[in-house]
C-alpha positions as CSV (number, residue, x, y, z in Angstrom):
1,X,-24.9,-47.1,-16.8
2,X,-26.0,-49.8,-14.2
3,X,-29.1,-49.6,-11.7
4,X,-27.5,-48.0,-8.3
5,X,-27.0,-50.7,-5.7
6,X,-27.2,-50.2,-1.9
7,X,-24.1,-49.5,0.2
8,X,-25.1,-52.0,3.4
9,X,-28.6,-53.0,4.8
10,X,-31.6,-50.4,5.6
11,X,-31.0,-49.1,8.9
12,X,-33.6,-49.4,11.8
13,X,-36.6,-47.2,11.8
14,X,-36.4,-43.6,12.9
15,X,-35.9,-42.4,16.6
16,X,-34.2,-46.1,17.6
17,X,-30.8,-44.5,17.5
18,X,-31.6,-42.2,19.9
19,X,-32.4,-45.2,22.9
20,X,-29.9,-47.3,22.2
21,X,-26.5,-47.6,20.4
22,X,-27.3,-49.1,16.7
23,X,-25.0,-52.0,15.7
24,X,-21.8,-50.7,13.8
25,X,-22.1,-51.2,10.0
26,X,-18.8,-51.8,8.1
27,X,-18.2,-48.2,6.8
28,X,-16.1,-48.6,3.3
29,X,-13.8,-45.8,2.3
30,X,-15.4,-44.5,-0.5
31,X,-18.5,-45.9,-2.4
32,X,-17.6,-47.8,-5.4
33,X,-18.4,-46.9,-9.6
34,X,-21.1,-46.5,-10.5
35,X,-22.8,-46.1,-7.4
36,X,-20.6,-43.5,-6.4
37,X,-22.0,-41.5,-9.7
38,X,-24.9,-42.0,-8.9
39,X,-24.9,-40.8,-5.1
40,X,-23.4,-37.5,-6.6
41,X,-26.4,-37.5,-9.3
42,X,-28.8,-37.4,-6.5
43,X,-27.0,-35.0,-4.6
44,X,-26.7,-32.3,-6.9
45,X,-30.2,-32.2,-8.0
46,X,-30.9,-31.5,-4.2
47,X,-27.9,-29.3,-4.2
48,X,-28.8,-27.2,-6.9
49,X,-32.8,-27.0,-6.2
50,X,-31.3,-25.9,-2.2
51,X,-29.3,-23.4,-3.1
52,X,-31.6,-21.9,-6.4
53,X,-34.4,-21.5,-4.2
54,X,-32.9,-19.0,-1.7
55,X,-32.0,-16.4,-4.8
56,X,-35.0,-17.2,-7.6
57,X,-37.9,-16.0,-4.8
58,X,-36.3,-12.2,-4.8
59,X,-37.1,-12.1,-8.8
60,X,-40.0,-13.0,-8.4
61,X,-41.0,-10.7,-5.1
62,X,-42.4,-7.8,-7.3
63,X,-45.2,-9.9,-9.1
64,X,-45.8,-11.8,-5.8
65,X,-46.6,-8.2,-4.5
66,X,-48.7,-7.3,-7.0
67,X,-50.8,-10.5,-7.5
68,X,-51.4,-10.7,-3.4
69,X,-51.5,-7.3,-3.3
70,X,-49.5,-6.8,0.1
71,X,-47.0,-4.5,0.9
72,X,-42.8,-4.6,0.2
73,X,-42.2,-5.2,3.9
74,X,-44.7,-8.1,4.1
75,X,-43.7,-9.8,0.5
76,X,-40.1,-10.0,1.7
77,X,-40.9,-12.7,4.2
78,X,-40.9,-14.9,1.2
79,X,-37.3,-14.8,1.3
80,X,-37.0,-14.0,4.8
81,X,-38.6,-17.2,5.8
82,X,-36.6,-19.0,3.6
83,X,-33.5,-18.1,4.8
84,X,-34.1,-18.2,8.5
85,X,-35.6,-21.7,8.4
86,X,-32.2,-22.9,6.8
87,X,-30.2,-21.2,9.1
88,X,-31.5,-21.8,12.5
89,X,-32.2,-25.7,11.3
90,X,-28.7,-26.6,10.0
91,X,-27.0,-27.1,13.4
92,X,-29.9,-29.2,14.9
93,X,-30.3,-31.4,11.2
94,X,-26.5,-31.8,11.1
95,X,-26.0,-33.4,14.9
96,X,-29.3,-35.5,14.4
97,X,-27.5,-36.8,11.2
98,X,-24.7,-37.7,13.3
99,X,-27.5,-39.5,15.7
100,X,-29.6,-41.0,13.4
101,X,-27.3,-41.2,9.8
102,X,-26.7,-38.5,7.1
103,X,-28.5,-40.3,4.6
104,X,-31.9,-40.4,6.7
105,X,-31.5,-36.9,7.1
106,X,-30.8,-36.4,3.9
107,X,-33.6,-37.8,2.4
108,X,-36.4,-36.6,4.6
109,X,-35.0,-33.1,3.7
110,X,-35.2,-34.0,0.2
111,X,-38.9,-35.5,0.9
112,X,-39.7,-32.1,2.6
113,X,-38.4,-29.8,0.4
114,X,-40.3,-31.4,-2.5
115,X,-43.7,-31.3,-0.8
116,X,-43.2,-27.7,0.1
117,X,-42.2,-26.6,-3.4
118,X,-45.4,-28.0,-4.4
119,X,-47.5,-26.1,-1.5
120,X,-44.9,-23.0,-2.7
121,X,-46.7,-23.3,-6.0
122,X,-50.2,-23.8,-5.4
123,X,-50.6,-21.3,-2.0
124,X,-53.7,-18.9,-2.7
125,X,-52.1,-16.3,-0.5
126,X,-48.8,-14.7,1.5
127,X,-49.2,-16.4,5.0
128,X,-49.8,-20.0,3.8
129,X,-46.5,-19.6,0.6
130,X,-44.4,-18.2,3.8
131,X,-45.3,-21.3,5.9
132,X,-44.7,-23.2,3.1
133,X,-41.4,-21.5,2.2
134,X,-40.4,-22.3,6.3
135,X,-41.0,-26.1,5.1
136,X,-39.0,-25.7,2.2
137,X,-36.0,-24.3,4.0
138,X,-36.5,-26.9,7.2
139,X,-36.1,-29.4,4.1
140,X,-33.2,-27.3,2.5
141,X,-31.8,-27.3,5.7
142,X,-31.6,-30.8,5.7
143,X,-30.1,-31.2,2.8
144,X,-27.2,-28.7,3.3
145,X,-26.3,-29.9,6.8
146,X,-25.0,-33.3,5.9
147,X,-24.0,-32.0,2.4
148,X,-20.3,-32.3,3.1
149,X,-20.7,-35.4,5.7
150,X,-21.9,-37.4,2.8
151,X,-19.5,-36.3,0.3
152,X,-16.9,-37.5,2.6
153,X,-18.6,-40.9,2.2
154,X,-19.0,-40.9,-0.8
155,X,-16.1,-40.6,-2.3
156,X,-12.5,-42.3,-1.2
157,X,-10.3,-40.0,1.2
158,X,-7.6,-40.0,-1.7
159,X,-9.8,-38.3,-3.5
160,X,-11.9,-35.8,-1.2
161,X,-10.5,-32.6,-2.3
162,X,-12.1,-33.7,-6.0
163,X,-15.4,-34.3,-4.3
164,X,-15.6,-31.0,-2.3
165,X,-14.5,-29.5,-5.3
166,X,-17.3,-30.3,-7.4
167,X,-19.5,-29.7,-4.7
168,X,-18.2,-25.9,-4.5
169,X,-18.9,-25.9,-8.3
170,X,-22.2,-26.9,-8.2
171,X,-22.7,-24.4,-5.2
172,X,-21.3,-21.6,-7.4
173,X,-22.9,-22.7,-10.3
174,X,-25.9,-22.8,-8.8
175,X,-25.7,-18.9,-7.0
176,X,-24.5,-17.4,-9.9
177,X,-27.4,-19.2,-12.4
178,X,-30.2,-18.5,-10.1
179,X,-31.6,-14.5,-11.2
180,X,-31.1,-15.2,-14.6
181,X,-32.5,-18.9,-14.4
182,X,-35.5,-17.3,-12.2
183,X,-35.8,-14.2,-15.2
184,X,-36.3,-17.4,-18.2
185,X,-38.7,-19.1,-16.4
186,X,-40.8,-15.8,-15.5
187,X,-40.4,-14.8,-19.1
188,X,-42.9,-17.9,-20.2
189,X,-44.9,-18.8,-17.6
190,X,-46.2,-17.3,-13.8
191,X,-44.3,-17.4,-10.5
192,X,-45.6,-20.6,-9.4
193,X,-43.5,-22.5,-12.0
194,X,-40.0,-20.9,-10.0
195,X,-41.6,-24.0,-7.6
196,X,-43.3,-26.3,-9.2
197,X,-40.0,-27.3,-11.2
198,X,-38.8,-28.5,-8.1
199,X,-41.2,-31.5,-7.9
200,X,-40.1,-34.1,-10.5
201,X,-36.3,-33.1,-9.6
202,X,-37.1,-33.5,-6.1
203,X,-38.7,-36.9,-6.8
204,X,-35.8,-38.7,-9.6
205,X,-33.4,-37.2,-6.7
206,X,-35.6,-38.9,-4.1
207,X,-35.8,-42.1,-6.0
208,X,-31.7,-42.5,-6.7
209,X,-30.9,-41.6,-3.4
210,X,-32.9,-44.1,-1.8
211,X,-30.7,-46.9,-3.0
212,X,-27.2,-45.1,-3.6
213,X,-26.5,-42.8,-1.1
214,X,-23.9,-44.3,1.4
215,X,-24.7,-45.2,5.0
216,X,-23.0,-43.9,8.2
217,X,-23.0,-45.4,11.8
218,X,-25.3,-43.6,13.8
219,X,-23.9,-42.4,16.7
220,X,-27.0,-43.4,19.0
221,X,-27.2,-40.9,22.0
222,X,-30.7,-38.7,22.3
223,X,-31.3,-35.4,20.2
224,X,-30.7,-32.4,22.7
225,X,-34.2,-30.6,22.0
226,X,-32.9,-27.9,24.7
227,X,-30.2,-27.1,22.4
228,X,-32.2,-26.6,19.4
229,X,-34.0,-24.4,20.8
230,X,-31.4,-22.1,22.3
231,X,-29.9,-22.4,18.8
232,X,-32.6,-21.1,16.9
233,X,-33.2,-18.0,19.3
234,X,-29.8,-16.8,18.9
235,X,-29.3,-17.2,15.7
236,X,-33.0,-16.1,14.9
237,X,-32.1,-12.9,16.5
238,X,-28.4,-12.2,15.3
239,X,-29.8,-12.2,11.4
240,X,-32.9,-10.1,12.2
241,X,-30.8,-7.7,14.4
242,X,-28.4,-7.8,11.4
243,X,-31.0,-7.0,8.8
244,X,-32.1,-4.4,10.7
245,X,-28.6,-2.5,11.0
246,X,-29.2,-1.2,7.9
247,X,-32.1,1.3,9.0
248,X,-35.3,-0.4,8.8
249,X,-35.3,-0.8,12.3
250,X,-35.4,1.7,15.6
251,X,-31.8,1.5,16.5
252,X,-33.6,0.5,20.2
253,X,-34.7,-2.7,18.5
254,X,-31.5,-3.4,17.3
255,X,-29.6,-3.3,20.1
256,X,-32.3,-5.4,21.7
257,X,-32.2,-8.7,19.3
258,X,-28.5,-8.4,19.4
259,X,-28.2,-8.3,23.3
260,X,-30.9,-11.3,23.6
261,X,-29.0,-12.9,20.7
262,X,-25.8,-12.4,23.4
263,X,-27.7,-13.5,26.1
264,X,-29.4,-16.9,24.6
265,X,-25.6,-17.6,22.7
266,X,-23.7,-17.6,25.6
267,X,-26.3,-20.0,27.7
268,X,-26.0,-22.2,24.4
269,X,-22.3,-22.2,24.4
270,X,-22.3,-22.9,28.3
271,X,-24.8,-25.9,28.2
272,X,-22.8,-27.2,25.1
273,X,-19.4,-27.4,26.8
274,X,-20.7,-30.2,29.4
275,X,-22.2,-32.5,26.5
276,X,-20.0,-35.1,25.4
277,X,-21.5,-35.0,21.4
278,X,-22.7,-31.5,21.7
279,X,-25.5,-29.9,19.1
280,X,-23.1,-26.7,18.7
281,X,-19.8,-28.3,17.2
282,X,-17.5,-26.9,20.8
283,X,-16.1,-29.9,20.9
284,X,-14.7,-29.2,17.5
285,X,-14.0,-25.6,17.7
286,X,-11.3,-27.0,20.2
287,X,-9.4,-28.3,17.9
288,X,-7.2,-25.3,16.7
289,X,-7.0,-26.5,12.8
290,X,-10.7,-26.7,12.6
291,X,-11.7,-23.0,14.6
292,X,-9.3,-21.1,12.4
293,X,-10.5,-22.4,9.1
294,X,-14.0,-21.6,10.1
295,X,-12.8,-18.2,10.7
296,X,-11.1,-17.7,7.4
297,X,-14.6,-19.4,6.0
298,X,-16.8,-16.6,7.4
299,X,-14.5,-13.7,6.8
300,X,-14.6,-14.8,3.2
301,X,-17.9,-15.3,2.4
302,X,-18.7,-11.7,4.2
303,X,-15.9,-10.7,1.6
304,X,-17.6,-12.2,-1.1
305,X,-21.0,-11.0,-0.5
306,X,-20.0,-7.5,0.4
307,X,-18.6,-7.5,-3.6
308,X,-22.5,-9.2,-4.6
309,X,-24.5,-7.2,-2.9
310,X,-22.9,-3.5,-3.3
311,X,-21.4,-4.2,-7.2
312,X,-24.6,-4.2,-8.7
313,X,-25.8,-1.2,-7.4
314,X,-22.3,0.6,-8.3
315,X,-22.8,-0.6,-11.6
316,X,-26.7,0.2,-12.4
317,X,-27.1,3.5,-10.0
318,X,-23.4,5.3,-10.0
319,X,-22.0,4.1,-13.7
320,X,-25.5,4.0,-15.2
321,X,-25.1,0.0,-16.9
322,X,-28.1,-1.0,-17.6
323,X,-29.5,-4.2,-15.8
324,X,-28.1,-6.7,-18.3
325,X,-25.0,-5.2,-18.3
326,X,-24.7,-5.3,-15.1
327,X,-25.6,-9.1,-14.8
328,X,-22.6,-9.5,-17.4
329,X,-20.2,-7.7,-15.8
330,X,-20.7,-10.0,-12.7
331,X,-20.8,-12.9,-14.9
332,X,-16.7,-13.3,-14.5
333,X,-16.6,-13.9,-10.8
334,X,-18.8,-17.1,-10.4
335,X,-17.5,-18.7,-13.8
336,X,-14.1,-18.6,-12.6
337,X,-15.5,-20.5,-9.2
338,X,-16.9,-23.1,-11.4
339,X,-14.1,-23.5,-13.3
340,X,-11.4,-23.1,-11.0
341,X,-13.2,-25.3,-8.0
342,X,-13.3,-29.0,-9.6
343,X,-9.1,-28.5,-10.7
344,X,-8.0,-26.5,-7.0
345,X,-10.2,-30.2,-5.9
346,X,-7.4,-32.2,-8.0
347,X,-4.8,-30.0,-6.2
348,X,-5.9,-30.5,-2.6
349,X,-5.5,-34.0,-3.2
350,X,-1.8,-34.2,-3.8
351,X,-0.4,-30.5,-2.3
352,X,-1.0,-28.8,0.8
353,X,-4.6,-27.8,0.8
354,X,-3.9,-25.0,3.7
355,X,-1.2,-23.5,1.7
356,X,-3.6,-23.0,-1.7
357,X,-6.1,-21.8,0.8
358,X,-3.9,-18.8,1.9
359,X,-2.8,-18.2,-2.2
360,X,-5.9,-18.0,-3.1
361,X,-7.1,-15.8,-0.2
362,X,-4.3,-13.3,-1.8
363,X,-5.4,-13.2,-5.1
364,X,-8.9,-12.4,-3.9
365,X,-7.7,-9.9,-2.0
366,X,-6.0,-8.4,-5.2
367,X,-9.0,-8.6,-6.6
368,X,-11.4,-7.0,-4.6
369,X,-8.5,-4.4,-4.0
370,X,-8.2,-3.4,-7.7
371,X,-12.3,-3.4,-7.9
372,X,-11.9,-0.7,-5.4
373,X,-9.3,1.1,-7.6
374,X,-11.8,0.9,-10.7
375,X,-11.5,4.0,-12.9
376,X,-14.0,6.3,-12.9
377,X,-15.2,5.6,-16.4
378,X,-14.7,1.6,-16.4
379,X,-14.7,0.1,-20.2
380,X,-16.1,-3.9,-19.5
381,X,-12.9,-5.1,-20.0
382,X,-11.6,-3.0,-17.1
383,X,-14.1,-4.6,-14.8
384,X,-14.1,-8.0,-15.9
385,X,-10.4,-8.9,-15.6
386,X,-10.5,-7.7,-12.0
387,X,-13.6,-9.8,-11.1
388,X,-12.4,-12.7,-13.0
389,X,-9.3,-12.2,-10.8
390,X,-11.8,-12.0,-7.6
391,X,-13.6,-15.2,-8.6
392,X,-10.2,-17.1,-9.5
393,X,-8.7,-16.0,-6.2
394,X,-12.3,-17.6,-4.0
395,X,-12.4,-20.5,-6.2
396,X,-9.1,-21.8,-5.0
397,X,-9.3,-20.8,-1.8
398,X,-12.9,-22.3,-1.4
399,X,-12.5,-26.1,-2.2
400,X,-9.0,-26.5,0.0
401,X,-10.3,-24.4,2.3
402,X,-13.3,-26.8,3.0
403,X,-11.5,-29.9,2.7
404,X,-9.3,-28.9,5.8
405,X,-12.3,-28.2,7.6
406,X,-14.2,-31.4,6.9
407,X,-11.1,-33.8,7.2
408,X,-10.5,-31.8,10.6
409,X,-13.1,-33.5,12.4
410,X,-13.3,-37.1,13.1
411,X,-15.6,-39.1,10.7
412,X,-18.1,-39.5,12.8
413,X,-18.6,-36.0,13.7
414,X,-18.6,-35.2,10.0
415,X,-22.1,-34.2,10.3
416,X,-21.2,-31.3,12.9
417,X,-18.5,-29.8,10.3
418,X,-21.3,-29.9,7.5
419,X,-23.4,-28.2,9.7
420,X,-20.7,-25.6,10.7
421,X,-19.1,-25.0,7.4
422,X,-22.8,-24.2,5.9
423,X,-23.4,-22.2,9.2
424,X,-20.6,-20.1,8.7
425,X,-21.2,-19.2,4.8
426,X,-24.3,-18.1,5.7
427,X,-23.5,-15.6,8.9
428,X,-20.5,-15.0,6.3
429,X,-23.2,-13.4,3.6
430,X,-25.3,-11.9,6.4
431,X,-22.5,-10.3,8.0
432,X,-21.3,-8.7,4.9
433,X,-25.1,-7.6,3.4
434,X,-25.4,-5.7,6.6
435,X,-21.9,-4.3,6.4
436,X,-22.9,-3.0,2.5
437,X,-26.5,-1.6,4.0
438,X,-25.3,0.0,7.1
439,X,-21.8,1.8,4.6
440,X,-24.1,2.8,2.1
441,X,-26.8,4.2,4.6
442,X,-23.8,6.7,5.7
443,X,-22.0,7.4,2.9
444,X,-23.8,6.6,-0.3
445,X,-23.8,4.1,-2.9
446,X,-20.3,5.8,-4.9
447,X,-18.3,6.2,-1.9
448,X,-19.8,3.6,0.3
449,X,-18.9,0.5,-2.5
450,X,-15.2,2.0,-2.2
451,X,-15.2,1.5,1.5
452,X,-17.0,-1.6,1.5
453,X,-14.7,-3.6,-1.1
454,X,-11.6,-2.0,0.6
455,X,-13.5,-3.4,3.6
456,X,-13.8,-7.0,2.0
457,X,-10.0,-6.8,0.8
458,X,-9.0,-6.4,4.4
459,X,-11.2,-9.3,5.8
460,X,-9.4,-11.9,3.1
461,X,-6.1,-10.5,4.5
462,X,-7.3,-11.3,7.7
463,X,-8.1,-14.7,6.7
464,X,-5.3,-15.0,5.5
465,X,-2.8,-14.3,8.6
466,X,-5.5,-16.9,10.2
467,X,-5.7,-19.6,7.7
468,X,-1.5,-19.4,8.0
469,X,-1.5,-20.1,11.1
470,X,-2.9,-23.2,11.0
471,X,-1.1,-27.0,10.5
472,X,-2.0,-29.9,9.0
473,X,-5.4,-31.6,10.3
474,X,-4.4,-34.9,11.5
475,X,-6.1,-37.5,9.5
């Protein structure tokens, strides 16, 4: 294969966009082959390393406990920090991607992440690997934000559904690899290594990227600090009030970081209804196409993580599997994601990407439905058909699904639909953990997985009535 070539000239150095408008720069449809393979090289390295690194760290949390020896409560803020630097950073990365490019941002997430897998993996102690897990997931966060906004670059509009379909692959892929990825690498060498792979990945990534990955017109007005900050107090508070429905915190508490999560929201949503390119995608959520296929978005990932979280615990503690077998009766779900994902891509390219959307909200709504039905005495067979079933019905609602959302928004906002569509599959799996904590806290582990797949079954119907609502996005 040939040497990547650039798509237009290096753009101007970093904080220039945000004094004055940058000159436009012709904007192909599409990168051309090879370059286009290339671009997608790079980004699924950072993809995969992204998305690993918010599941390997729980595998590992019990030797991390030990080795430092701290407490359960303080060793989870290796994956706390983690996922709360992603999440309160992807709306703030994705708007200054639309300021200053998506490839920029891009890389310096790339550069950060890298550094801070390599402070991950030498830190002598908890406090300094959870400041560098905050720097990993600042730079994780800057990879997933303009994820989809450079997809849409990349690759020709004829053929975006194939491109967000691979991506939803690699996603899947990726989530359903990472435990038993996590469990290979601690089986020959110490925790460190979950890190330290990360470095030469992060750098070949780095060095590809630097001359293939396409470049966007920056938009050019001045990052909205104010915003960013309102942004990461609300959402900071809505996932710790969420985490804490479960129990683990005085109910007092509870209601506190949800009402100043209420409180610092709605200012947010005020202040962004004046700005003309706002931080918080309002301007968007206008558009009725684009809010009702975030909804169905959210109310399916909460599905889908409501099935994670609570199965495995059905399995092990109430049918007695053993750990392994548990890991291979969940096995069905994600492999029918990655296979189904790249072909429903195919599909959204030449049908009508809301109407697979809606079938395939059904059929996982059959599935999670007949999970809930599961005989008493399951044989494997009995529980893998239905989660195959499950897996078959996200994966083709997932890639059309995302492809109406991204070709919703005008290009140049692509990097706000990135940002929201990330956004939302996140509060999508925090939403539906806490649902599975506070269900199982009243009624058990048996009963309490009934109720909270029946639960998940309904939220897919609900997406469904919602995603059928919607048009056509006008292109």
């Amino acid at each position: 294969m040939s040497a990547p070539t650039s798509a237009s000239p290096a753009t101007s150095p970093p904080g220039s966009a945000a004094r004055q408008p940058a000159a436009a720069v012709p904007v192909q449809d599409g990168l051309p082959l090879p370059q286009r393979y290339w671009a997608m090289a790079a980004m699924t390295v950072a993809l995969i390393m992204a998305v690993l690194d918010g599941v390997v760290a729980n595998i590992a949390l019990p030797t991390i406990q030990r080795e430092f020896a701290v407490d359960a409560a303080s060793a989870i803020w290796v994956v706390n920090a983690y996922q709360m630097a992603v999440t309160v950073a992807l709306f703030p990365l994705a708007s200054l991607g639309d300021i200053v490019g998506y490839r920029r941002v891009y890389g310096v997430g790339l550069a950060v992440f890298t550094v801070a897998s390599l402070g991950c993996a030498l830190a002598p102690n908890l406090p300094v690997l959870t400041i560098a897990r905050v720097l990993q997931g600042l730079g994780g966060a800057g990879i997933m934000s303009v994820n989809l906004a450079l997809v849409r670059h990349i690759y020709p509009s004829t053929h975006l559904g194939r491109g967000v379909g691979y991506n939803a692959m690699i996603v899947a892929v990726s989530s359903a690899a990472g435990p038993s990825l996590a469990a290979l690498i601690l089986s020959a060498a110490s925790w460190p290594w979950l890190f330290a792979v990360n470095v030469p990945l992060g750098l070949a990534a780095l060095a590809v990227a630097s001359k293939a990955m396409p470049v966007s017109n920056p938009a050019g007005h001045r990052f909205d600090w104010l915003s960013a900050a309102l942004n990461a107090g609300t959402l900071g508070l809505l996932i710790v009030g969420f985490k804490g429905i479960d129990g683990s915190q005085p109910a007092w508490q509870v209601a506190a970081e949800l009402a100043g999560a209420l409180a610092l929201g709605v200012t947010l949503v005020r202040r962004e209804l004046s700005q003309t390119t706002p931080l918080l995608p309002v301007d968007l959520l206008r558009r009725p196409v684009f809010a009702l296929t975030v909804v169905t978005s959210v109310c399916s990932f909460a599905a889908q993580n409501i099935a994670f979280v609570s199965l495995p615990f059905f399995f092990e503690d109430v049918l007695g599997r053993s750990q392994a077998e548990s890991g291979l009766l969940m096995t069905p779900w994600p492999l029918m994601v990655a296979l189904v994902a790249p072909i429903t891509g195919r599909l959204a390219d030449r049908y009508d990407a809301s109407r697979l959307a809606s079938v395939g909200l059904g059929l996982f709504a059959c599935g999670l439905a007949l999970m809930a039905l599961l005989p008493h005495d399951p044989t494997v067979a009995d529980a893998a058909w239905r989660m195959a079933l499950a897996g078959f019905g996200f994966g083709l609602f997932q890639t059309p699904n995302n492809k109406v959302l991204v070709s919703s928004a005008p290009k140049e906002r692509s990097g706000g639909a990135s940002g929201i569509q990330s956004t939302g599959r996140l509060l999508g799996q925090t939403l539906g953990a806490a649902a599975v904590g506070l269900t199982f806290t009243a009624l058990g582990k048996a009963d309490g997985t009934v109720a909270v797949l029946w639960l998940a079954a309904g939220l897919c119907l609900v997406a469904c009535v919602v995603g059928a609502l919607r048009g056509r996005p006008a292109h």
